[in-house]
C-alpha positions in Angstrom: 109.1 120.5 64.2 111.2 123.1 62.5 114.9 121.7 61.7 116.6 123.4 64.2 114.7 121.9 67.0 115.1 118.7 64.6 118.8 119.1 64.7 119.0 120.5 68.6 117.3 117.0 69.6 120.0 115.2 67.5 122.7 117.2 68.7 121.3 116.1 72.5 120.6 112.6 72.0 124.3 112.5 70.5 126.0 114.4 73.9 123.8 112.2 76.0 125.2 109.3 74.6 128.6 110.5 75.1 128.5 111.7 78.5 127.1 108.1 79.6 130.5 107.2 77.5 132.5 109.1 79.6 131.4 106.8 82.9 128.1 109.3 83.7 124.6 107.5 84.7 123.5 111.0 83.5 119.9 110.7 84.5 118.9 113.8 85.7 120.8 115.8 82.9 119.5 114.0 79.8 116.2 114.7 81.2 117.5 118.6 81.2 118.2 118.8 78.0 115.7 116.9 76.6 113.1 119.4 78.5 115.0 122.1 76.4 114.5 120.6 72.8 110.6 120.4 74.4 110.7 123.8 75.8 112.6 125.0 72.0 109.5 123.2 70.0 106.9 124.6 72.2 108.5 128.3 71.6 109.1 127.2 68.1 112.6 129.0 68.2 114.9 129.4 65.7 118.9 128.9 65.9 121.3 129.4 66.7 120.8 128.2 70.0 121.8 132.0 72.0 122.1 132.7 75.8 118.9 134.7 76.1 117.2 131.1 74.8 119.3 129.4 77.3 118.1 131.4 80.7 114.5 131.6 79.3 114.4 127.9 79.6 116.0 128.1 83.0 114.0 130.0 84.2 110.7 128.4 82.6 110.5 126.2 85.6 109.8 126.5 89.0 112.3 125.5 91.7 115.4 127.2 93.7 117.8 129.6 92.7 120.5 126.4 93.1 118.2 124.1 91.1 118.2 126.8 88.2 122.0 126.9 88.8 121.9 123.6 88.2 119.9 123.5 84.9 122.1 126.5 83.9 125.3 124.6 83.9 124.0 121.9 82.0 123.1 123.7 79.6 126.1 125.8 79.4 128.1 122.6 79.0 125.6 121.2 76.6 126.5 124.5 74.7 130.1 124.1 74.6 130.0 120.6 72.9 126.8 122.1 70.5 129.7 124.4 69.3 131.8 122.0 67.7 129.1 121.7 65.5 127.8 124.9 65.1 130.0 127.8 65.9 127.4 130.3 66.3 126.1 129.0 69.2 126.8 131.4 72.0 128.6 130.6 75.5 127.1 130.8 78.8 129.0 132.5 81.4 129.6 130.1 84.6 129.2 132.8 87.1 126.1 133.9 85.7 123.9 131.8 88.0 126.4 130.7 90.8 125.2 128.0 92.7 125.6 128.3 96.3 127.9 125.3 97.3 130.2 124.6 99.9 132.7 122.5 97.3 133.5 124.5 94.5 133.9 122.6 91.0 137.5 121.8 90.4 139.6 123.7 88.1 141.6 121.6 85.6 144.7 123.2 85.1 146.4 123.1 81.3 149.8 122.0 80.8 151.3 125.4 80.9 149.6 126.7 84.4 150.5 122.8 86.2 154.3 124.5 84.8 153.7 127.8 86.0 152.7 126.1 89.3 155.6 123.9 89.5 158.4 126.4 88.9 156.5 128.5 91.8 156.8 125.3 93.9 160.1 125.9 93.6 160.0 129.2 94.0 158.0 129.5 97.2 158.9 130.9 100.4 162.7 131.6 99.7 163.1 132.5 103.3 162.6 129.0 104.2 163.9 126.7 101.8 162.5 123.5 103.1 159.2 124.8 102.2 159.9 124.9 98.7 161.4 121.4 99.1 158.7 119.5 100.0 155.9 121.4 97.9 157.4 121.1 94.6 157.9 117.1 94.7 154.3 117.0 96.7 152.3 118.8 94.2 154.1 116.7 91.7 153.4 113.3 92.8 149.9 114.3 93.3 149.6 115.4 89.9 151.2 112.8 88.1 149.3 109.6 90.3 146.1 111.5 91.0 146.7 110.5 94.7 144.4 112.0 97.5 146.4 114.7 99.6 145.7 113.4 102.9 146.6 110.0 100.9 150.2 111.6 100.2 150.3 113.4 103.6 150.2 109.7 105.7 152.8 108.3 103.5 156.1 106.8 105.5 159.3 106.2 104.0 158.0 102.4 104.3 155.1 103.0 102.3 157.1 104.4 98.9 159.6 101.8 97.5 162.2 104.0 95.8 164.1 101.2 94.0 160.4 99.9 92.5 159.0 102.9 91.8 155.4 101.7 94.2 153.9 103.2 97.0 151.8 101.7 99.3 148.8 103.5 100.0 146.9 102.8 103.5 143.6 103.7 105.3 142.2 104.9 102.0 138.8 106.6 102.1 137.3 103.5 101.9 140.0 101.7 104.5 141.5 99.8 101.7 145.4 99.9 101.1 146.5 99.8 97.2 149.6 99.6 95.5 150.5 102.4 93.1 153.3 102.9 90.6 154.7 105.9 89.7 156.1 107.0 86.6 159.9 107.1 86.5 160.1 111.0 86.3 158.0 111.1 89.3 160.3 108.4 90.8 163.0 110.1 90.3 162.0 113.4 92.1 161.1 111.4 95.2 164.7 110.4 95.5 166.1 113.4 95.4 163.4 114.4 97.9 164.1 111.7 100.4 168.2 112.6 99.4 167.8 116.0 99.8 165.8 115.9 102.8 167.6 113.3 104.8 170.5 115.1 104.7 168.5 118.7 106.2 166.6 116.5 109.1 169.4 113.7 109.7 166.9 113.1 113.2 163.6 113.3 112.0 160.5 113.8 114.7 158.4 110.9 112.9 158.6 108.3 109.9 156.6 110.8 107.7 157.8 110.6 104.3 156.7 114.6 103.5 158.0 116.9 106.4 157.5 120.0 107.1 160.0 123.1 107.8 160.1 121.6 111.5 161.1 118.4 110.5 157.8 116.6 111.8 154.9 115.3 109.3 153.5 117.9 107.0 150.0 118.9 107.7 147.3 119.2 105.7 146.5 123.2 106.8 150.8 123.5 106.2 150.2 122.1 102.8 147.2 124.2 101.7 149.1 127.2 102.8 152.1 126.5 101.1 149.6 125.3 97.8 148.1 128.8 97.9 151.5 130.6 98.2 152.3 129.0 94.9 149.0 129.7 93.2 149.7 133.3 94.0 153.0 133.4 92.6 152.1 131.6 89.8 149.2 133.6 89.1 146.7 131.3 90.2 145.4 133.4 92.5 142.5 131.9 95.5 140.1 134.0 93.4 140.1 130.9 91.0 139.5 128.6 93.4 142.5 126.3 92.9 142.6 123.4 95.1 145.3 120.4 95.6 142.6 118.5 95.1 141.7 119.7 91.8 145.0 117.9 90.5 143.3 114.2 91.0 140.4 115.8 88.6 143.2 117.1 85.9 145.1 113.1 86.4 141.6 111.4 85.3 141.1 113.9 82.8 144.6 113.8 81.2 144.4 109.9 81.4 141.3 110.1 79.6 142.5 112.4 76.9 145.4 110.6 76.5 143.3 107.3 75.9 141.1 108.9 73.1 143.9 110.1 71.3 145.5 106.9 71.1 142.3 105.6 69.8 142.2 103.0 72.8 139.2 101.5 74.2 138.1 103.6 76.8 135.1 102.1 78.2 136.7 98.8 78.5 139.9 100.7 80.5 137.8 102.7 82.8 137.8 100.3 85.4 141.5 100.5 85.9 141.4 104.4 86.1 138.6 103.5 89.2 141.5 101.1 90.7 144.0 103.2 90.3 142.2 106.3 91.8 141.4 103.6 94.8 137.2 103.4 94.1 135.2 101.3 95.9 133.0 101.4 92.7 133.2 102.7 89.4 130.2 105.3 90.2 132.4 106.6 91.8 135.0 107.5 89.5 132.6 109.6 87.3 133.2 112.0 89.8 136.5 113.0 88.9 135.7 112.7 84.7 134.9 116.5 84.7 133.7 116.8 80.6 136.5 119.8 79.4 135.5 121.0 75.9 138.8 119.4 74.5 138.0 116.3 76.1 134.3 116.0 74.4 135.6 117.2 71.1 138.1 114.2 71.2 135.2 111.6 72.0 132.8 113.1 69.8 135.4 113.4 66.9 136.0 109.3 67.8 131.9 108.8 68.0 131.4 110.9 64.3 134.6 108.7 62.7 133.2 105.4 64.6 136.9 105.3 65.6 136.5 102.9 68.5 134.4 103.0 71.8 134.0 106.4 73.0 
């Protein structure tokens, strides 16, 4: 075994273990990857590990073009975290082997698009204001709590406590109702909501907390229209594939970020992230913990330091 396929099965073994870390059962993966420190033995390659290595292995077995999607997109992630360690390795391009899908994977926004997006909120439809006043404090909430949209959609003004900063969340995906607190800059934006919009539907049709231009409940088709307005003004265009939902990926993934770097146990807080999100199970949750490449180089910094569970 030459030392690059030495040091490529390390380097696997290693991401393995911190994926699992991360809440994956990774199963089928690990068994990926490990195929392709077989696959690099049995070729007796030589790194760095390149992209014309990466789709001969892909395409070394048999199976659908979506199941070769599927190998390639491990890989390519694999290749992202092999980087950290070895900048010569060479980056797959996503849209090289699309997989055919009707969900496409989330896209997590950094902090300066969720801006970008939030000051088009604002900016959104100036012909009807009240457009622009319900988006900006919806996309916000759902942001910062990670909340379903059809979650945020059913809320009435019963449901969110403005004094206590709680709302009550009912017939969940899993027809459970939770309790969840919101940060205090979120709290305060839903009370100049409810201010601002009391006093432009003094009669409201329903006891929706989020209404729409007519004064009635806000729909989900109203807000995905009035989502994709904003992505196009902010430069988000649907080309990218921006979704509200894709905000309850970027909240699991912040909160996770935001664990590693203050060294916190993260395994043993999991759990509460799967609470919070309102899981039935943990499994769940893994879901949602979409590995960014700043997000791995955190835990595998933590794993290389032995700076507390990953």
């Amino acid at each position: 075994m030459s030392s690059f396929v030495r040091t490529l099965a390390t380097r696997v073994e290693s991401y393995i273990t911190l994926r699992r870390s991360l809440g994956y059962s990774f199963q089928k993966q690990a068994a990926t990857l490990r195929a392709l420190v077989r696959h690099a033995e049995a070729e007796q390659l030589d790194g760095p590990l390149t992209r014309d290595m990466a789709l001969a292995f892909v395409f070394s077995w048999p199976g659908t073009a979506n199941g070769r999607a599927i190998r390639h997109g491990v890989v390519r992630r694999f290749c992202e975290y092999l980087a950290i360690y070895d900048p010569r390795t060479e980056a797959l391009d996503p849209r090289e082997l699309p997989r055919s899908r009707a969900v496409p994977p989330p896209r997590i926004l950094t902090d300066g698009e969720l801006g970008s997006l939030m000051a088009a909120c604002r900016r959104v439809s100036p012909d009807y204001p009240e457009r622009a006043l319900v988006l900006t404090p919806l996309v916000g909430l759902l942001a910062s709590t990670g909340l379903r949209s059809g979650e945020a959609l059913r809320l009435d003004r019963a449901d969110v406590d403005l004094a206590g900063g709680v709302l009550h969340i009912r017939r969940t995906k899993f027809r459970k109702d939770r309790l969840v607190p919101v940060h205090p800059t979120t709290l305060t934006a839903l009370r100049n909501y409810a201010r601002h919009r009391d006093a432009v539907f003094p009669m409201p049709r329903d006891l929706a907390f989020f209404l729409s231009s007519r004064g009635n409940r806000l729909s989900s088709p109203g807000l995905h229209a009035a989502f994709g307005a904003a992505c196009e003004l902010a430069g988000l265009g649907s080309d990218k594939g921006l979704r509200p939902h894709d905000l309850r990926h970027r909240f699991a993934v912040t909160r996770l970020a935001v664990w590693h770097q203050e060294k916190a146990d993260v395994q043993a807080l999991l759990p509460l992230l799967a609470t919070y999100l309102g899981h039935a199970h943990y499994s769940d949750t893994a879901y949602y913990i979409t590995g960014t490449a700043d997000l791995l180089g955190m835990a595998a910094d933590r794993a290389a330091i032995g700076g507390g569970a990953a």
